[in-house]
N, C-alpha and C positions, 0 to 999 in steps of 0.2 A: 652788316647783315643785308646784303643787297637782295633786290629781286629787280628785273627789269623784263619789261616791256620789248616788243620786236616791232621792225618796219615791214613783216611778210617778206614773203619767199617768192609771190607770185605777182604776175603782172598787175600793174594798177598801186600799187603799194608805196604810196612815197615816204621819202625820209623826213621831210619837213611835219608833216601829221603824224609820224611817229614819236619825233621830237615834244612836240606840244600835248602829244596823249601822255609823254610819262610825266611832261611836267603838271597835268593839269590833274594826272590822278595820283603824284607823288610816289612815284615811281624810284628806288635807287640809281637807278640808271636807266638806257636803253640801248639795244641791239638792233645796227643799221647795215642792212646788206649793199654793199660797194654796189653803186652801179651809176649810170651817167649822170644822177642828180649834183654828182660829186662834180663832175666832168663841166654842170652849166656855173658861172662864177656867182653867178646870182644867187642859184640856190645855195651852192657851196656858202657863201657867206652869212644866209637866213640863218642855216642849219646850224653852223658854227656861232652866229650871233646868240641864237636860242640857248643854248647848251650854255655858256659863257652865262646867259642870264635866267640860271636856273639854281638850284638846289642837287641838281644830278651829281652823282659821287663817282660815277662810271660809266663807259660806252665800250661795246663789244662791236668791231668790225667783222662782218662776215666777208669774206671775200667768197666771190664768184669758183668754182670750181677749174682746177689748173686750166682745162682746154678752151676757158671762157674768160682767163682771167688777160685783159689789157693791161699794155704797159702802164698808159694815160692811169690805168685803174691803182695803178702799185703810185704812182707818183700821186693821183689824189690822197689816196689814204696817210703817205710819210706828209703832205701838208697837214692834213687835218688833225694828225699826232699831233704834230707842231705846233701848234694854235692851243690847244691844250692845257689848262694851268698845268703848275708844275705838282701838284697834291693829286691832280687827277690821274684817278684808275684805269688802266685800257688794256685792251685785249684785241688782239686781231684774229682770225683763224681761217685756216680754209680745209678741204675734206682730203681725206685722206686718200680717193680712190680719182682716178681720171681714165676720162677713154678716149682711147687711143685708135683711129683705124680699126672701129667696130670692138675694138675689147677693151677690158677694162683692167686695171693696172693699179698697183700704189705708187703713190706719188714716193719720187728719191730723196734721198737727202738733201744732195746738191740743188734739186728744183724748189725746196720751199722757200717761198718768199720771206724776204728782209721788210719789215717796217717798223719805223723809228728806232734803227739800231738790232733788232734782234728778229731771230726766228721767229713765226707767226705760231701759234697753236694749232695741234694736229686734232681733229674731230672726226672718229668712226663715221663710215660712210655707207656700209651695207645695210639695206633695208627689206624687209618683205620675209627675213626668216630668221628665226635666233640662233646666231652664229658667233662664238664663241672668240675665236680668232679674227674676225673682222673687230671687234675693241682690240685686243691684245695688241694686233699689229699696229692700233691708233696708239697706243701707251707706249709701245716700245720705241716706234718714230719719233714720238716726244720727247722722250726722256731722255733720247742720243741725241739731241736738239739741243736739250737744256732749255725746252719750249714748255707750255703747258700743254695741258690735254683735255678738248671738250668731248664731256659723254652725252651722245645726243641716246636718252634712254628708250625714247620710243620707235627706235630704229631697231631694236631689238627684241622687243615685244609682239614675237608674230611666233608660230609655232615652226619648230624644229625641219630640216631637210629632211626629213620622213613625215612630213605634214601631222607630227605629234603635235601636242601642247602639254607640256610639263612645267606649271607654274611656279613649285617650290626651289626645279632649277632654275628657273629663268631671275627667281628673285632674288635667290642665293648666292647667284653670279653677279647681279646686278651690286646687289651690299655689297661682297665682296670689292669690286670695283672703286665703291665708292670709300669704303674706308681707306684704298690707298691714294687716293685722293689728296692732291696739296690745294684750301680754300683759298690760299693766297695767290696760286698764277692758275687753277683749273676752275673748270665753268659745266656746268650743268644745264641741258636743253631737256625741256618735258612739256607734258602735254597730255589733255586727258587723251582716251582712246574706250572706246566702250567694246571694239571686239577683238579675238586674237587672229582672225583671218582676215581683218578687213585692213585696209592702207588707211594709214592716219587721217588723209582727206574724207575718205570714206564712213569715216567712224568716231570724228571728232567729238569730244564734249568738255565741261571745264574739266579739269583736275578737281577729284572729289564728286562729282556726280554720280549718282545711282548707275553701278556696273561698270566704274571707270576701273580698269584693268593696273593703270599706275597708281592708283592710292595707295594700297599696300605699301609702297614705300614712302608713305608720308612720314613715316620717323628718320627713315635713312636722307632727305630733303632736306628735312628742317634741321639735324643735325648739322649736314653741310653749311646751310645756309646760316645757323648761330654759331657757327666757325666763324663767320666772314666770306663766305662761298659764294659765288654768283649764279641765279638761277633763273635761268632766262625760259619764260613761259612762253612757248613758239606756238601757239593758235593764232591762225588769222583772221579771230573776229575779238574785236575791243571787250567784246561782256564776255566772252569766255574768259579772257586772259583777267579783268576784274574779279572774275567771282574765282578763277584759281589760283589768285596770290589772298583773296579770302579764305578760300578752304584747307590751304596749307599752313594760312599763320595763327587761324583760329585753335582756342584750346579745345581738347576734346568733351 
């Protein structure tokens, strides 16, 4: 019944204090976004020492998005697979859209990367309007993979290309999704959001806060998550991410 923890998305964010927050607040795992900490050998071996002397049950690699993604970066991550107990859980994933010479595109088959033997996980990549077909084409590229597939849910959580807000669809589609859902290779990203027009940075709060817009699906979560589902709280502030693996695991 995992839940983990993130190293952030944004500058300043290391991996090694990612590391040591999920162990110090017993975290099931945590989620590290690939990026040069991997590349120094030093850290490389802190990170990996940590993990090895923890309780952690899994790590979700995000990779960097295609047009950012280095080689150096594909060859850190098949080390750090490597290193790896043999009982440990992993997951790798990257987004599903990349731009290209000012436009924006889905990544191909052919282009998704291989770590530690297999396809990486495809994760919805459109943000800023609820759009129906940006998951769909994330689920379908996985599934012709034989990859998993991460539903980043607050990427969808904005109102409709007609600047509606129709909440019963937005949620309806969301469940949906989720019930087709495999706990064993898909991963779940969430996060509170207190409005439907604003960008997640904009409008952050824990999960479960007063007029957090993702609670409503606190049944369809914790389902997932007592599958064996992994559900990675993406706020990048440590009390938020605290108090929404509290408000999701608390009974009502």
């Amino acid at each position: 019944m995992p839940t983990n923890t993130h190293s952030g998305a944004i500058e300043g964010f290391g991996l090694l204090p990612a590391v040591l927050h999920a162990k110090m607040d017993k975290f099931d795992g945590v989620q590290l976004f690939v990026n040069d900490d991997l590349l120094d050998e030093a850290k490389f071996e802190q990170i990996i020492n940590e993990i090895l002397d923890s309780n952690l049950t899994n790590v979700v690699l995000h990779l960097p998005n295609l047009e950012n993604l280095k080689a150096e970066y594909i060859d850190a991550a098949n080390r750090f697979i490597a290193r790896l107990p043999a009982q440990f859980r992993w997951h790798a994933l990257i987004h599903l859209e990349v731009k290209e010479f000012g436009e924006v595109r889905n990544i191909t088959f052919e282009e998704v990367p291989v770590i530690g033997g297999r396809k990486v996980c495809i994760e919805n990549s459109k943000t800023g309007v609820f759009n129906k077909e940006s998951v769909i084409s994330a689920v379908r590229l996985a599934r012709a993979l034989g990859a998993g597939f991460v539903f980043d849910i607050g990427r969808i959580l904005y109102p409709n290309e007609s600047g509606e807000v129709n909440p019963d669809e937005v949620y309806t589609f969301i469940r949906e999704v989720m019930q087709n859902m495999d706990p064993q290779t898909d991963v779940i990203h969430t996060a509170g959001k207190l409005a439907w027009e604003k960008r997640f940075r904009d409008a952050a709060a824990p999960f479960g806060a007063k007029g957090d817009i993702t609670y409503p699906l606190k049944d369809a979560l914790l389902d997932f998550h007592n599958q064996g589902g992994i559900v990675v709280f993406e706020h990048e502030d440590q009390e938020m991410i605290l108090t929404s693996r509290v408000n999701l695991l608390k009974e009502p």
